[in-house]
C-alpha positions in Angstrom: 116.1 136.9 43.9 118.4 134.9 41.6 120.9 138.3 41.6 121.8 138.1 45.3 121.8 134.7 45.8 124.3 134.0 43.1 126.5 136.9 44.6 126.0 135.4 48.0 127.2 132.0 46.8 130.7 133.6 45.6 130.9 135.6 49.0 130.6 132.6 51.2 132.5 130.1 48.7 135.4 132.6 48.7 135.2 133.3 52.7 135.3 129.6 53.3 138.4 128.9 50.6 140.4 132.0 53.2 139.2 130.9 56.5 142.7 128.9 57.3 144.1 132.1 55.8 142.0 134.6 58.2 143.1 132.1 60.8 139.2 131.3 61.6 139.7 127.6 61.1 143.1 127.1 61.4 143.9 125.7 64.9 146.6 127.9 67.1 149.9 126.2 68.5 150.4 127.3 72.0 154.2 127.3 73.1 154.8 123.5 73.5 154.4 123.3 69.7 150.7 121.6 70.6 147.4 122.2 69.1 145.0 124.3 70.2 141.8 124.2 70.2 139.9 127.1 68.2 137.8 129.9 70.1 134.5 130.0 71.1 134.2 133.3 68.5 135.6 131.1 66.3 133.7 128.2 66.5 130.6 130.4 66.7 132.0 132.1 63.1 132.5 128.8 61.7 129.0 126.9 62.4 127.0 130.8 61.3 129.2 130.5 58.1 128.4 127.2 57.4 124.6 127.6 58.2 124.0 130.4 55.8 125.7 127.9 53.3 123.0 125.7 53.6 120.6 127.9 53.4 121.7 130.0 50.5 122.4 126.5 48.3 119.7 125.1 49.5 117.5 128.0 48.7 117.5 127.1 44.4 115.9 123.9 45.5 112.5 123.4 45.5 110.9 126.7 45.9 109.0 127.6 43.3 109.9 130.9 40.9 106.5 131.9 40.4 103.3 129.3 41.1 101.8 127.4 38.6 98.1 129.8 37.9 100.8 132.7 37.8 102.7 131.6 35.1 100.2 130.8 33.4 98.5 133.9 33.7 102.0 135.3 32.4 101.9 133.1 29.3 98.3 134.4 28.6 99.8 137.6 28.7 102.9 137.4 27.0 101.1 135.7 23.9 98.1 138.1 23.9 100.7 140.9 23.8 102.5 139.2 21.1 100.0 138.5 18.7 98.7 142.2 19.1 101.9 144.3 18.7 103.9 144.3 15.2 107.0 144.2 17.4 107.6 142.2 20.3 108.8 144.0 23.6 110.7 141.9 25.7 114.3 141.9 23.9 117.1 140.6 25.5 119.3 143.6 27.3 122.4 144.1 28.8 121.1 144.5 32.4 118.9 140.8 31.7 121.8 139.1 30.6 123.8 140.0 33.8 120.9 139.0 36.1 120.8 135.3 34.3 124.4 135.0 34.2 124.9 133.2 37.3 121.6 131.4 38.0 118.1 131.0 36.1 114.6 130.1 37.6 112.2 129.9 34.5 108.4 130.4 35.6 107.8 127.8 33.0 108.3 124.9 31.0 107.5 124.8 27.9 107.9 121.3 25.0 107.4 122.5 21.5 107.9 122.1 18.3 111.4 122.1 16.8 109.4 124.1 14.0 111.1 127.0 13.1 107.9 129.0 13.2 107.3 128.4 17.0 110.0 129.5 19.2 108.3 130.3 22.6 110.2 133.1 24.1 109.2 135.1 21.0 105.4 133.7 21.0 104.9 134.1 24.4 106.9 137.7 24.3 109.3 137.0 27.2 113.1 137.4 27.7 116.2 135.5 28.4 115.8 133.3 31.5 112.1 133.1 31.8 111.1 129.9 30.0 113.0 126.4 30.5 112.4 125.3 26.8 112.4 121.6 25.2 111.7 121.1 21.4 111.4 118.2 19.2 109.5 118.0 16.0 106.2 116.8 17.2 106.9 118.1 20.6 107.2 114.6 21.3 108.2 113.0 24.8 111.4 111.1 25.3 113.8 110.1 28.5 115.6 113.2 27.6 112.3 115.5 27.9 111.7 114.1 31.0 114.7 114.1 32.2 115.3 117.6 31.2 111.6 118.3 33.0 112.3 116.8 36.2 115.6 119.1 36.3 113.7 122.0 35.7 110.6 121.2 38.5 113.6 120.0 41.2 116.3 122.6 40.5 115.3 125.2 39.0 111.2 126.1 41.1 109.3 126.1 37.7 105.9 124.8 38.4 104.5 125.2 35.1 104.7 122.7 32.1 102.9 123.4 28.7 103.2 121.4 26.0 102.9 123.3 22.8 101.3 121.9 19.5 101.0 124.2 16.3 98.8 124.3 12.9 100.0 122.7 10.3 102.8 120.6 12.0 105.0 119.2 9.2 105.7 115.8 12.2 102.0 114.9 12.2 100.9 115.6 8.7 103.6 113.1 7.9 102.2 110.7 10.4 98.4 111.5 9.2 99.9 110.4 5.2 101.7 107.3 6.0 102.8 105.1 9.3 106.2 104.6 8.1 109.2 106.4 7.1 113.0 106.8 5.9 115.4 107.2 9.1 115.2 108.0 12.2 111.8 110.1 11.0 110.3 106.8 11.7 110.7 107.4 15.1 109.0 110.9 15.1 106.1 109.2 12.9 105.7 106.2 15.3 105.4 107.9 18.3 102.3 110.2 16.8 100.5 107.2 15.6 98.5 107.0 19.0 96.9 110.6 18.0 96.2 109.9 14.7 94.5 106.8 15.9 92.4 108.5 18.7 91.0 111.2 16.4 90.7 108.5 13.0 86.8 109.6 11.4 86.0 112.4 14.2 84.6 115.8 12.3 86.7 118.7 11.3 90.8 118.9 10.2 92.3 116.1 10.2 95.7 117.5 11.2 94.3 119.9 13.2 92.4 117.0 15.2 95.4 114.9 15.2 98.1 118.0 16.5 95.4 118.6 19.5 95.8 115.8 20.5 99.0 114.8 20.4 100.2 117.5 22.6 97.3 116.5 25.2 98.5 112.9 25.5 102.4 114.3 25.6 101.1 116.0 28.7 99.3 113.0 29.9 102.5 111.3 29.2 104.7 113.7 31.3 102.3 113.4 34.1 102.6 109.6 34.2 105.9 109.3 33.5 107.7 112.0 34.9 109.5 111.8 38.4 108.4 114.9 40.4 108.0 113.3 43.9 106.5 115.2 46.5 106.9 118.7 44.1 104.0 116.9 41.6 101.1 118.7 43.7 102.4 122.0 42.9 103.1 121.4 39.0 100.3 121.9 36.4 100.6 120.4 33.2 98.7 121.7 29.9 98.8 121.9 26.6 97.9 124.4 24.0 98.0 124.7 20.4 100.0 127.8 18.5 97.9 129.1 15.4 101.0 130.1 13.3 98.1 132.9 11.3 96.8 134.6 14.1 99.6 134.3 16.5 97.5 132.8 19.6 97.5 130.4 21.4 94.6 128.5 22.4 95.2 126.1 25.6 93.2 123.1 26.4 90.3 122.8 28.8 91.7 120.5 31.6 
């Protein structure tokens, strides 16, 4: 859908830029040198130009690229497919980067890890243009996720928002040894703390324990704190965790 709209777009912005040219809006002297006004046909012209403006822009707003269960089921898939095959299958191509050129609806969301080890579009086995992605170390929350989040839900249809925690995340084992720290690390290690907190003397891994659960209360966080308006009843929020071994990805029970 994102291929004719965009072409659409340059039609009618280029059709309205000539219109004093093709003499559709350009009023008509008669032969006192006054004004006249324009046509019926023309007026007609001009106000069915104009409408299919509106509808064309207005189309990238709101609707959804692909509902929330449906991208998720994609992401399932994508990651099942990746963690199966010894190559992955969905490579960017000439004929993908023509059709995101102009325009992009992403069917999801997706806050991760700045961690080398974790890009989604490769875990999850999908192309250019599919995922709207966000990564900090910790796949922590900031104004800037948000903001970047609320875009994404309002301009762009995505419905779908995972946050993404992995094994062995280099962010929270540095939070789990000590609550302080040079820089603007400090930062990254304050903003864990709460996780390390919540899962302080439960059984099993402590980092493992501790990267859970960060990522479930950055979601919790995005659904408090994000501005989605009336488009929050159609978003889903999750989180997951990637197991940088196996190549799955296990998401959390809501």
């Amino acid at each position: 859908m994102s291929g004719w709209r965009a072409k659409t777009k340059s039609v009618i912005l280029c059709l309205v830029w000539r219109m004093p040219m093709l003499g559709i809006w350009r009023p008509q002297k008669t032969k006192g040198n006054q004004m006249k006004s324009p046509s019926k046909l023309r007026l007609i012209t001009w106000i069915s130009l104009f409408s299919l403006t509106a509808f064309v822009f207005a189309a990238d707003e709101h609707a959804p690229s692909v509902g929330a269960d449906a991208a998720l089921a994609k992401l399932k898939e994508g990651n099942a497919r990746f963690a199966a095959s010894k190559v992955s299958a969905s490579k960017p191509t000439a004929a993908k980067r023509a059709e995101t050129a102009q325009s992009q609806h992403p069917f999801a969301v997706i806050l991760g890890c700045a961690d080398s080890r974790t890009a989604p579009e490769i875990i999850f086995d999908q192309n250019i243009g599919d995922l709207f992605v966000i990564r900090t170390a910790g796949n922590l929350v900031d104004d800037h996720a948000l903001g970047s989040i609320e875009y994404a839900v309002e301009h762009l249809g995505t419905r779908l928002i995972v946050v993404l925690g992995h094994e062995r995340c280099g962010a929270v084992t540095a939070a789990l040894a000590s609550a302080t720290a040079p820089g603007h690390v400090q930062s990254l290690v304050s903003d864990i703390q709460p996780a390390i907190v919540a899962t302080k003397g439960k059984e099993g891994n402590a980092t493992d324990l501790a990267v859970a659960e960060n990522a479930r209360l950055m979601a919790a966080k995005i659904h408090t704190d994000a501005s989605l308006g009336e488009l929050a009843k159609e978003v889903r929020i999750v989180s997951g965790v990637y197991d940088l071994d196996t190549g799955k990805v296990e998401f959390a029970k809501e």
